[in-house]
Steps between C-alpha positions, in 0.01 A plus 500: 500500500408377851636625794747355745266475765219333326775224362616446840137475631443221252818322648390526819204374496603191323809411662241558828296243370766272430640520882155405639336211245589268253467594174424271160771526259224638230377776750868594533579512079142631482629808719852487291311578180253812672860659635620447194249636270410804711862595554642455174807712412481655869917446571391463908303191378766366280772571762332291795214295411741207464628544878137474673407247299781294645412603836166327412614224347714430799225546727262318296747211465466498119752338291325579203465855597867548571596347190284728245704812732806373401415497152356829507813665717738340237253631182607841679833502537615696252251818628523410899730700698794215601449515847184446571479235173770270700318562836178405408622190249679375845215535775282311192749237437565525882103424573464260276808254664368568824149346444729160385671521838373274831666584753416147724743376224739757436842323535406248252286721249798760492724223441321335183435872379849688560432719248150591608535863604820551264318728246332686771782607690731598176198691370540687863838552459444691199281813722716760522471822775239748367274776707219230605578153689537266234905454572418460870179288445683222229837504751273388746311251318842373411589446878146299517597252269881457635288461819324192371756353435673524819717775377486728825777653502542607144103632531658722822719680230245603270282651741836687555492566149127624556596737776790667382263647235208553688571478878103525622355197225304306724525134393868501478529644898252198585670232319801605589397510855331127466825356300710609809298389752514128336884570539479598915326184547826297338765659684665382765368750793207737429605876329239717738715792303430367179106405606464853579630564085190278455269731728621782335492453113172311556383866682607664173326298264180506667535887422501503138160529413536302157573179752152365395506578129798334460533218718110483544309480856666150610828640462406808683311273783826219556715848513292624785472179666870433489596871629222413808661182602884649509305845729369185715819311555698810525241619789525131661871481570487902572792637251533785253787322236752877500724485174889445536778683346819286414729646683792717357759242549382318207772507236416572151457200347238400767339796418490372156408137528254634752322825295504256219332207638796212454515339818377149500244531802153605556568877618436614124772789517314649788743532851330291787828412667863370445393192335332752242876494389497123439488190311274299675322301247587128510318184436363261754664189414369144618581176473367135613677420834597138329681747215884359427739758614717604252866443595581844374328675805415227676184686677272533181438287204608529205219656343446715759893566507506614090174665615638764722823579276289578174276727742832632597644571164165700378565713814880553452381574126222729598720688721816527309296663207311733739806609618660544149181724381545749828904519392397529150243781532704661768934481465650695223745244282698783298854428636416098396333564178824679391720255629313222222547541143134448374443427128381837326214394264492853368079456593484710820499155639664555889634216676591605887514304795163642634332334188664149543358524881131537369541224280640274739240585756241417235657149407583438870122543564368294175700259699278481838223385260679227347623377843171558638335246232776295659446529878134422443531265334770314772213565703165388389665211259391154590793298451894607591676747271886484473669794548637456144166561410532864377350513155164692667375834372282737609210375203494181715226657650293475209564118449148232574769377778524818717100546436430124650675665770305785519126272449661281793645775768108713430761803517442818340832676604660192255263589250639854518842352412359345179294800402804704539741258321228515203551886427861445432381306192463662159229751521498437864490851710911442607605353158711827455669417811618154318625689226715744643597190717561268224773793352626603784644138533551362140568799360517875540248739605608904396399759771503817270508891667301767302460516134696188456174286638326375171179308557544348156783309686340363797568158483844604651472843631298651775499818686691556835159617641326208389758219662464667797083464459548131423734349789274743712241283295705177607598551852073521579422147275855342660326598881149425394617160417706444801234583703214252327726247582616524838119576541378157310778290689429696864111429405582111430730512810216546736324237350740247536541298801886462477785675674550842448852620332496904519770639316564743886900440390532701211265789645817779562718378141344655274484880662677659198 
């Protein structure tokens, strides 16, 4: 049997070749077949031919190649070590989409193909943790294709994901580093503190010496350029960014909201300043300067009126069930429980206060999407709405009307909102997250302790550990999509020659 070296020699040299020239499709099958016949039964062959020859395929922009790997990765299987069998299927199925994609039309292709990169991305989802990269390589190439989508923020919490594993992987500090720095430029007044977060995960991926091999030289080359342009600035205005430490006045449920990244600004849990310890998200509002007042306010129109007050209902929403989760997780409800005579199901079943909390917080939130749906559409709808005009859902923002407003508006922070309304759908990445809604509401939804959890039973029972994971789960999509839309209506603001309505009333309400 041949040795490793000599196989990985082989490799080499091919995947080499592939990098430099274009190759025929028959030289490539020609090579498929030698591999094949001199390394038959070797397990290093079997184990990894299927990976470089996607590699190749990908370089070589060959459909035809990348279809004849699937087949032969699914032939496999049964004998392939999981892992690497869903990684590899992925970055295939993964190549393949991406030679479909133009980006000079990318609004409109993503639009007629939602489901495009659907398969990739749940194939990715499937990599677990394991000794090499292949957890922190398909988490990333997740965050790549929420990123095409317009999905920023969400993308920002899977290189999270990334790091907390693997701290020093390369391509997660650099498109972290980039996805924040696209956030700087939106807020109100620049972040030098969180430009110099930039400088310094950019520093740290440029030190992991797989950069290249992963990401491949123009990753490694728009890292370094991007790095040498924040040294530049930083050296033209003459300041060294010095971190801050909130201060220990901070009571323990800003600690909270602040450690755990719930604000509703662009500080991203890190302490700049007081108004780190803010709401200070709101929507730039316009309206024609001909618009009919609406006798209700007088000073705004009508639209613009029912506007503002379904904005302000997804914040009183979004706070009320932040601060239910901090008393949930963090008050002790003994006395209370034993003051209410709870059913006994004889099922270890428990019913306590604490419990009813998390699943209010979790409907409460559910309820910023639906109400989102709503605002936006106030918004960006051609004609006047009513105010009795409530029968609006979150999957609104998969309808052909909210994606004519998409193909009009050119926006791809509104595309995000589709995209994200479309994995609440059945088979859809959040379509759990409708479920456990969807009982939590019309039904009953069991939070069982211990041996009482059966999975057999999980239309109606979950873990205490795993409701906790998915409003943690909720509280990121409900901010994600608050943010694409103040972002898409801010974006359209500026574009607009109207007056300009900033919400500057309602900036201290919503502290708590």
């Amino acid at each position: 049997m041949q040795n490793i070296s000599e196989i990985t020699k082989d490799y080499l040299q091919l995947s080499e070749l592939s990098e430099k020239q274009t190759l025929s499709d028959e030289f490539i099958f020609s090579k498929i077949a030698e591999f094949d016949k001199k390394y038959k039964n070797n397990e290093s062959h079997d184990f990894s031919f299927e990976g470089l020859l996607s590699k190749i395929g990908s370089d070589q922009k060959s459909i035809k190649l990348l279809n004849y790997v699937i087949k032969r990765l699914k032939a496999k299987k049964e004998r392939l070590q999981k892992n690497k069998y869903h990684f590899d299927l992925a970055n295939t199925i993964f190549a393949k989409v991406e030679m479909h994609f133009k980006s000079e039309d990318g609004i409109n292709y993503l639009l007629n193909n939602c489901n495009i990169y659907r398969e990739a991305r749940s194939t990715f989802w499937l990599v677990e943790k394991d000794d090499s990269t292949h957890f922190e390589r398909a988490t990333t190439n997740i965050a790549n294709i929420l990123e095409k989508y317009g999905r920023n923020y969400e993308a920002l919490s899977m290189y999270d994901r990334v790091l907390k594993v693997n701290p020093n992987f390369g391509m997660a500090l650099g498109n972290k580093a980039i996805a924040l720095g696209y956030y700087i430029r939106l807020a109100p007044q620049q972040s030098l503190l969180l430009l110099n977060k930039c400088y310094h995960l950019l520093k740290k991926a440029l030190n992991d010496n797989q950069l290249a091999e992963v990401g491949g030289t123009p990753a490694l080359a728009y890292f370094k350029n991007t790095l040498t342009g924040i040294e530049n600035y930083f050296s033209k205005i003459n300041t060294a960014p010095v971190e801050v430490n909130p201060p220990s006045t901070i009571n323990k449920y800003e600690k909270f909201v602040l450690t755990n990244n719930l604000y509703l600004n662009y500080d991203f849990g890190y302490y700049y300043d007081k108004d780190s310890l803010t709401d200070n998200l709101f929507p730039n509002l316009q309206e024609e300067i001909s618009s009919e007042k609406f006798k209700k306010t007088i000073s705004m129109s009508k639209k613009t009126y029912l506007t503002f007050q379904a904005f302000n209902q997804i914040l009183e929403d979004y706070t009320t069930a932040r601060y239910n989760y901090f008393e949930a997780l963090n008050e002790n409800y003994k006395k209370i429980d034993a003051q209410i005579n709870y059913i006994s199901t004889l099922d270890y079943t428990r019913h306590c206060l604490k419990y009813g909390l998390l699943k209010s917080t979790f409907s409460t939130l559910y309820n910023c999407l639906d109400k989102l749906a709503h605002f936006v559409k106030y918004y960006f709808s051609e004609q006047e709405l009513r105010e009795s005009d409530i029968n609006i859902y979150f999957d609104w923002l998969t309808t052909d009307e909210f994606k004519q407003v998409i193909k009009k508006n050119k926006d791809y922070q509104l595309l995000a909102l589709c995209s994200l309304a479309l994995d609440f759908k059945t088979n859809g990445q959040y379509y759990k997250l409708n479920q456990i809604r969807n009982r939590i509401t019309h039904s009953f939804l069991n939070i069982n302790v211990g041996i009482g959890y059966d999975p057999e039973y999980k239309d109606f029972e979950i873990k205490e550990e795993e409701i906790i994971e998915q409003i943690q789960e909720l509280l990121l999509i409900v901010k994600s999509a608050i943010l694409y839309t103040i972002i898409a209506i801010n974006r359209l603001s500026q574009n607009k020659s109207n007056i300009s309505m900033p919400a500057t009333l309602q900036k201290d309400i919503f502290r708590y």
